[in-house]
C-alpha positions in Angstrom: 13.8 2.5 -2.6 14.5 5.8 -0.8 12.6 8.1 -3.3 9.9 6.1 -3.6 9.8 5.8 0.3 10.0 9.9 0.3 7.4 9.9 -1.9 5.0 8.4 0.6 6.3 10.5 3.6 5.6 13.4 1.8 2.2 12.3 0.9 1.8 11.3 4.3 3.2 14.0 6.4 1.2 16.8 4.3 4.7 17.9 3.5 6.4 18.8 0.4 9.1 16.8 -1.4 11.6 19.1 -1.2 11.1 20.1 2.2 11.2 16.8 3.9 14.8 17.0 5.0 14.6 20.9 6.7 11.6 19.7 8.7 12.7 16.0 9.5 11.5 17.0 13.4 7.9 18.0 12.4 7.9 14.7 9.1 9.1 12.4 12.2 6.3 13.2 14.7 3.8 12.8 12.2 4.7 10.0 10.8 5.0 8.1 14.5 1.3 9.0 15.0 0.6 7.6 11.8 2.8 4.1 12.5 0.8 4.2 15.9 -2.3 4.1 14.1 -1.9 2.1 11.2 0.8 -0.3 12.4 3.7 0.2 10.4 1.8 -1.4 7.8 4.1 -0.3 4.7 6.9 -1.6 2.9 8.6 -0.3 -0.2 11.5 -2.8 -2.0 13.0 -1.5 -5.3 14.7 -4.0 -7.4 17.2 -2.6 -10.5 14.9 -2.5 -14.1 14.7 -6.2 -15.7 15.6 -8.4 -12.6 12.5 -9.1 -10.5 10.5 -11.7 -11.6 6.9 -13.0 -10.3 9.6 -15.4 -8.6 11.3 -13.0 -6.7 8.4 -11.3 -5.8 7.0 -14.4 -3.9 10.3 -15.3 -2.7 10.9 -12.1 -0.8 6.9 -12.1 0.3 7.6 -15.4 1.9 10.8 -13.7 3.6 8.9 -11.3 4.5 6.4 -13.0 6.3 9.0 -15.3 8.0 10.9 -12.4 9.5 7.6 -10.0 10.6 4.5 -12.1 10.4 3.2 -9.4 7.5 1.1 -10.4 5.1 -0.2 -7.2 3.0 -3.3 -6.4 1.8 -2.0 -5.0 -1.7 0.7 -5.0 -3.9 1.5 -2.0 -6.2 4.4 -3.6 -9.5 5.8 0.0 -11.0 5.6 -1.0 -13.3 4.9 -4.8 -14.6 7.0 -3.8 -17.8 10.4 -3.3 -16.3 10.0 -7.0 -14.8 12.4 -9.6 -15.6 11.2 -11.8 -19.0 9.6 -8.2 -20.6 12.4 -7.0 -23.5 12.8 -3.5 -23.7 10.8 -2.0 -26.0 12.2 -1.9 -30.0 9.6 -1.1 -31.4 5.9 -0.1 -30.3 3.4 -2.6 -31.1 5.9 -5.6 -30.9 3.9 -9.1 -30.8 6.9 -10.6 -28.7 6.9 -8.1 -26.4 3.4 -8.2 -25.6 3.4 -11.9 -25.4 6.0 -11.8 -22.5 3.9 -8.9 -21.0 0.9 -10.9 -21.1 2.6 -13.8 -19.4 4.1 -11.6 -16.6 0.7 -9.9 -16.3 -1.1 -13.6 -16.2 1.5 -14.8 -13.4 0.7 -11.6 -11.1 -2.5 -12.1 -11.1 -2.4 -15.9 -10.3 0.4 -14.9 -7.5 -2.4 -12.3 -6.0 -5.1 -15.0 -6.0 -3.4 -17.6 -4.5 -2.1 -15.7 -1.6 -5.3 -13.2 -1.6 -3.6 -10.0 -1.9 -4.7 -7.2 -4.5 -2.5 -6.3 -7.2 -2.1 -3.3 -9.0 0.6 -2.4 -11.5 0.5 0.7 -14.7 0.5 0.5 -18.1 1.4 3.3 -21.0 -1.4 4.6 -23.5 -1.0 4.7 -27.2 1.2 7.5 -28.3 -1.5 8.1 -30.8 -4.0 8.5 -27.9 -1.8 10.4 -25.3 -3.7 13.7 -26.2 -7.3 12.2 -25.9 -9.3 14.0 -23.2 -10.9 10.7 -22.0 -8.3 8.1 -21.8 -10.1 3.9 -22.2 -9.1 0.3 -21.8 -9.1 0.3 -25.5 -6.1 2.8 -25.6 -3.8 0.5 -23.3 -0.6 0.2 -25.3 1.3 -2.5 -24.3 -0.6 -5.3 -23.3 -4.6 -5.9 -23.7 -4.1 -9.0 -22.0 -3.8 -7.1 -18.6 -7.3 -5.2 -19.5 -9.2 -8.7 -19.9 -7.8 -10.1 -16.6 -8.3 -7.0 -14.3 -10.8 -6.9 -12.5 -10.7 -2.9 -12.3 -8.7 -0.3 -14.5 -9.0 3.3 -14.3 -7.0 5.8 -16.5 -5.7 8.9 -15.0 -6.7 12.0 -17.3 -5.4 15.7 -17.1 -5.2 18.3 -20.0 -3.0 21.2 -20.1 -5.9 23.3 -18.3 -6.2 21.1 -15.5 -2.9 20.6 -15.3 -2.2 24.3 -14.5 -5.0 24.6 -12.2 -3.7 21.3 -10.3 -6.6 19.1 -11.5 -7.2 15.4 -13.1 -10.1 13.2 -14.1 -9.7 9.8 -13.0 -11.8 7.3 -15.2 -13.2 4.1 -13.5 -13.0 2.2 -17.5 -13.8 -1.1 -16.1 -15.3 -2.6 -12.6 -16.3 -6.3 -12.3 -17.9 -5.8 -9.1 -19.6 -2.6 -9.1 -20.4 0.7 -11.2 -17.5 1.5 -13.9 -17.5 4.4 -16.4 -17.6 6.3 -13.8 -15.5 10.3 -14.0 -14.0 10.9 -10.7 -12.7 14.9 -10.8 -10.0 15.1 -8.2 -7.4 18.0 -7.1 -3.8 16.9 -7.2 -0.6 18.1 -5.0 2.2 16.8 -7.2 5.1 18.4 -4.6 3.5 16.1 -1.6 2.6 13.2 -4.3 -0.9 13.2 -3.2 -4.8 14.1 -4.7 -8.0 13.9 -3.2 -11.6 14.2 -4.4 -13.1 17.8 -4.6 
């Protein structure tokens, strides 16, 4: 949990990673302004690979809500393939694996309809595809299921060019309630985890 949460504080804070700790003072005010503003309006639970299921998910949403009163807008699963009922992967293109991806997937989505909240989760591309310069819903690896029951996916895209010269492509592939195949260009900060559009 405490990476992930530095992560966000160094996205937040406009500081890098690796520099959070020597400038805790400046990372500290910032991030008070910020809670100020926003309302202390994140939350960041890990769980070890394999054991959280859709079950423990809602199980510590409804703690959650009994001990603060938060309900949140989204929930981001990194990723839906380390959840609990998913094998490791044997071999790529297993049908059981998918299967129990797809069911996972299916259960996440019900769980973010019911209680209104957006989810989001990641998904690998093909290992055949890895080095295409436009990555598509067709080049999902592990689980098409996921593709049919979003309602939006976009693929991250970044050559070696771009990723020398701190760039990526992001690629709205699908979009139920708007415009989709869409190319966003966008300049990254990997050492403050953050990107913005140019």
């Amino acid at each position: 949990e405490s990476d992930i949460a530095e992560r966000f504080i160094a996205s937040f804070s406009s500081v890098k990673l690796k520099e959070l700790h020597e400038n805790k003072a400046a990372v500290s005010k910032r991030m008070q302004n910020l809670g100020f503003m926003y309302e202390n309006c994140l939350l960041v639970k890990g769980f070890p690979s394999q054991t959280a299921s859709v079950k423990t998910f809602d199980a510590h949403l409804r703690m959650v809500y009994a001990q603060l009163e938060y309900k949140p807008d989204m929930i981001i699963v990194d990723y839906a393939g380390e959840m609990a009922g998913v094998k490791p992967i044997q071999k790529y293109g297993s049908s059981e694996r998918h299967l129990e991806l797809g069911s996972i997937v299916s259960d996440l989505a019900g769980m973010g309809q019911e209680r209104k909240i957006s989810m989001w989760t990641g998904a690998q591309a093909n290992r055949s595809k890895v080095a295409r310069e436009l990555l598509a819903v067709e080049d999902i690896a592990e689980c098409f299921h996921g593709v049919f029951l979003a309602s939006t996916v976009v693929t991250l895209n970044q050559n070696q060019l771009e990723y020398e010269n701190h760039k990526m492509r992001i690629f709205l592939a699908k979009n139920r309630k708007g415009l989709s195949k869409k190319i966003v260009s966008i300049s990254t900060n990997f050492e403050m985890g953050s990107f913005w559009r140019r």
